[in-house]
C-alpha positions, -999 to +999 in steps of 0.1 A: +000+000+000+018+037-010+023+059+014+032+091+000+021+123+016-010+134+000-008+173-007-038+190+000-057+214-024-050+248-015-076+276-023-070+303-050-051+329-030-037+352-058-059+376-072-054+409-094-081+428-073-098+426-041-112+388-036-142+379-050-155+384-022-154+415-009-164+423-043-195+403-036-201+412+003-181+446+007-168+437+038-143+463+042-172+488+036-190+471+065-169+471+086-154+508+086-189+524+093-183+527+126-175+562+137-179+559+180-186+592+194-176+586+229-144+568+247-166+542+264-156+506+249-192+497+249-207+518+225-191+498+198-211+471+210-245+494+206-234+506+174-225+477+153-261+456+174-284+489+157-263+483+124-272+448+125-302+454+134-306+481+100-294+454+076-321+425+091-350+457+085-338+456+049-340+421+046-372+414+061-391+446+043-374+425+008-396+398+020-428+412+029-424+436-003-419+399-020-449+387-004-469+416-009-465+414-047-469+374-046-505+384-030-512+406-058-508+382-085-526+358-061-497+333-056-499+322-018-476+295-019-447+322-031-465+348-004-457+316+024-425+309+016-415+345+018-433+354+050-420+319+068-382+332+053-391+365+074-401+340+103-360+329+107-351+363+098-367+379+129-359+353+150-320+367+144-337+405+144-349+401+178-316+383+191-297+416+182-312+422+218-290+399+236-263+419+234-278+451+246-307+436+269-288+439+302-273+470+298-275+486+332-280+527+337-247+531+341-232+513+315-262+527+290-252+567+303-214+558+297-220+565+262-260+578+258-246+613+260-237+604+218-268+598+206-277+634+212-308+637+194-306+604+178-337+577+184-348+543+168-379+557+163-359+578+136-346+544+112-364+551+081-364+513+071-380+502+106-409+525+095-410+512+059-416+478+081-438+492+103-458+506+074-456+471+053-477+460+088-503+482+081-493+510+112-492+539+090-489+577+101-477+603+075-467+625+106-433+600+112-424+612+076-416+641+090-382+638+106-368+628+069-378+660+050-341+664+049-333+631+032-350+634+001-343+598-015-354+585+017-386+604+026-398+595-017-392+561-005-413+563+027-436+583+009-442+558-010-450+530+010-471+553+026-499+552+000-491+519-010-518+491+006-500+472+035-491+431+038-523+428+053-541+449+026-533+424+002-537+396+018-576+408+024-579+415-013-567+381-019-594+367+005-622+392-014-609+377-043-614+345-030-651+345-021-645+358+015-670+382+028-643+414+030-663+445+035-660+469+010-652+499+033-624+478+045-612+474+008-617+507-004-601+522+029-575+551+026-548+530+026-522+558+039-540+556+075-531+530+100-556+501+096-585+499+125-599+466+133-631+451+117-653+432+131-664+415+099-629+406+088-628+390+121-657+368+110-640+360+080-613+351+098-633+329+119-643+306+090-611+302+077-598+289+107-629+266+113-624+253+079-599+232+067-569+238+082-550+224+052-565+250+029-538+276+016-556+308+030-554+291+064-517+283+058-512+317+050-531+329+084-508+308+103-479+321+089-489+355+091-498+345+129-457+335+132-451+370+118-475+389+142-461+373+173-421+374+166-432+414+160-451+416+195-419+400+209-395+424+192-413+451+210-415+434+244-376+430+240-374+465+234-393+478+259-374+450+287-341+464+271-348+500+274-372+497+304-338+483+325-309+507+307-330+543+317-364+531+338-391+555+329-366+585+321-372+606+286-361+587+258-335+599+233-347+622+202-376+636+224-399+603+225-412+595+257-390+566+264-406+534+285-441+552+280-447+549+243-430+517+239-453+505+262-480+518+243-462+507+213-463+466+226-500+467+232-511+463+196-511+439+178-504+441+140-528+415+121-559+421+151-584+399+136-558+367+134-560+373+170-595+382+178-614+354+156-596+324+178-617+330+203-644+322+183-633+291+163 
C-alpha cells in the first residue's frame, strides 16, 4: 500500500483585485462604518447591534415587499414561503437584543450622552416595516424631509396598501366576505380593526386547516407574534438601561413603547380564535 504524503488542495489565493468576495459582500465597507462618538468601549457594542439590526429591517421589508407582490398576483404559496423566510429572519432580528438587553443605567449613560438627538424611532427602514404591517402615520415622515431619496421612499409605501391589505384583497378575491369599506379604505392611515374581517377570519380557521388561505393565516400569525416579541424586548431592554426617564430624540421613552407593545399588528388573526 503507498504511502506518499498526499498534498492538500490549497484555495486560489492570488488575485489581481480585491477577492471575489469582498467584491461580492463589501466587507471592508461594512466594517469601517463605525465612527464611535464617545471613549466608552461599549458603545461599539450598541453601534454595530443597531447596524445589524438596519441590515435585518432591509431584509425582512425584501420579503414582505416579496410577499406583498406574490398576494397581488394571487400566488400564496410564493406569499408563504416569503413570510416563513421572514419568520427565521426575525428570530436573528430580535436576538440583536442579547447583546444590549442587560445593559445597566450606568453602562447605558457611559456613552448615551452620543446619541444626542438620535432615536430608533428615527430608522427610516423600521418605519418602511412598520408601514408594510399596516401601522401607518404620514406625521413620522416628517423627521426625513431632509433626506430626500429617503422620505420618496417612505412616501411611498405610505400610499401603498400594506401586507395585510393584500392579503384581504386576496381573501375578497377569493369569495371571503371582506367589506368593502375595509377594501376601499385610505390605505395611507393605520388600519383599524373590523369586526367582519374577524368573522372571516373565523371561518377560515374553522375550515380546513390544510386550505392555503389558512396556511397563509398561520404564517402571518408567526409573523404577528415574533413582532409583539421584538417590541417586548425592546421595551425590557430599554425599560432596564434608563427606567421611565425621557427617551432619546424627544420620545417618551418606556411610556410609548409601552403603548407601542399593546397592539397587535394583524388584530383579527387574534381576535377570531376566540371564536373558532
Amino acid at each position: 500500500m503507498s504511502h506518499e504524503a498526499f498534498e492538500p488542495e490549497t484555495p486560489h489565493l492570488d488575485f489581481e483585485g480585491t477577492t471575489p468576495y469582498e467584491d461580492y459582500v463589501r466587507a471592508d465597507v461594512l466594517t469601517h462604518l463605525q465612527h464611535t462618538l464617545s471613549d466608552d468601549p461599549g458603545e461599539m457594542v450598541f453601534l454595530v447591534t443597531t447596524q445589524v439590526m438596519e441590515l435585518w429591517f432591509t431584509v425582512i421589508v425584501h420579503e414582505w415587499e416579496t410577499a406583498a407582490n406574490a398576494l397581488r398576483g394571487d400566488d400564496i404559496p410564493t406569499a408563504i414561503d416569503a413570510l416563513k423566510r421572514s419568520v427565521r429572519e426575525l428570530e436573528a432580528l430580535n436576538a440583536s437584543w442579547k447583546p444590549l438587553g442587560q445593559l445597566t443605567p450606568a453602562q447605558f449613560n457611559a456613552y448615551r450622552g452620543a446619541l444626542g438627538e438620535g432615536s430608533g424611532f428615527q430608522s427610516a427602514m423600521y418605519r418602511r416595516m412598520e408601514f408594510l404591517l399596516g401601522d401607518k402615520s404620514a406625521s413620522m415622515l416628517v423627521p426625513h424631509r431632509g433626506a430626500p431619496r429617503v422620505h420618496a421612499e417612505l412616501e411611498k409605501a405610505l400610499h401603498e396598501p400594506s401586507l395585510y391589505d393584500e392579503v384581504l384583497r386576496l381573501l375578497a378575491r377569493r369569495g371571503h366576505a371582506v367589506p368593502d369599506e375595509v377594501l376601499r379604505r385610505d390605505v395611507s392611515r393605520r388600519y383599524e380593526p373590523s369586526p367582519r374581517v374577524e368573522e372571516v377570519w373565523t371561518a377560515v380557521y374553522a375550515g380546513d386547516e390544510r386550505d392555503e388561505v389558512a396556511r397563509l393565516g398561520e404564517a402571518l400569525t408567526d409573523v404577528a407574534e415574533l413582532v409583539w416579541r421584538w417590541r417586548n424586548d425592546h421595551l425590557v431592554a430599554t425599560r432596564r438601561a434608563m427606567g421611565a426617564k425621557a427617551g432619546t430624540g424627544g420620545s417618551a421613552g418606556v411610556a410609548w413603547l409601552e403603548k407601542r407593545a399593546r397592539n397587535n399588528v394583524f388584530p383579527e388573526l387574534w381576535t377570531a380564535r376566540s371564536y373558532v
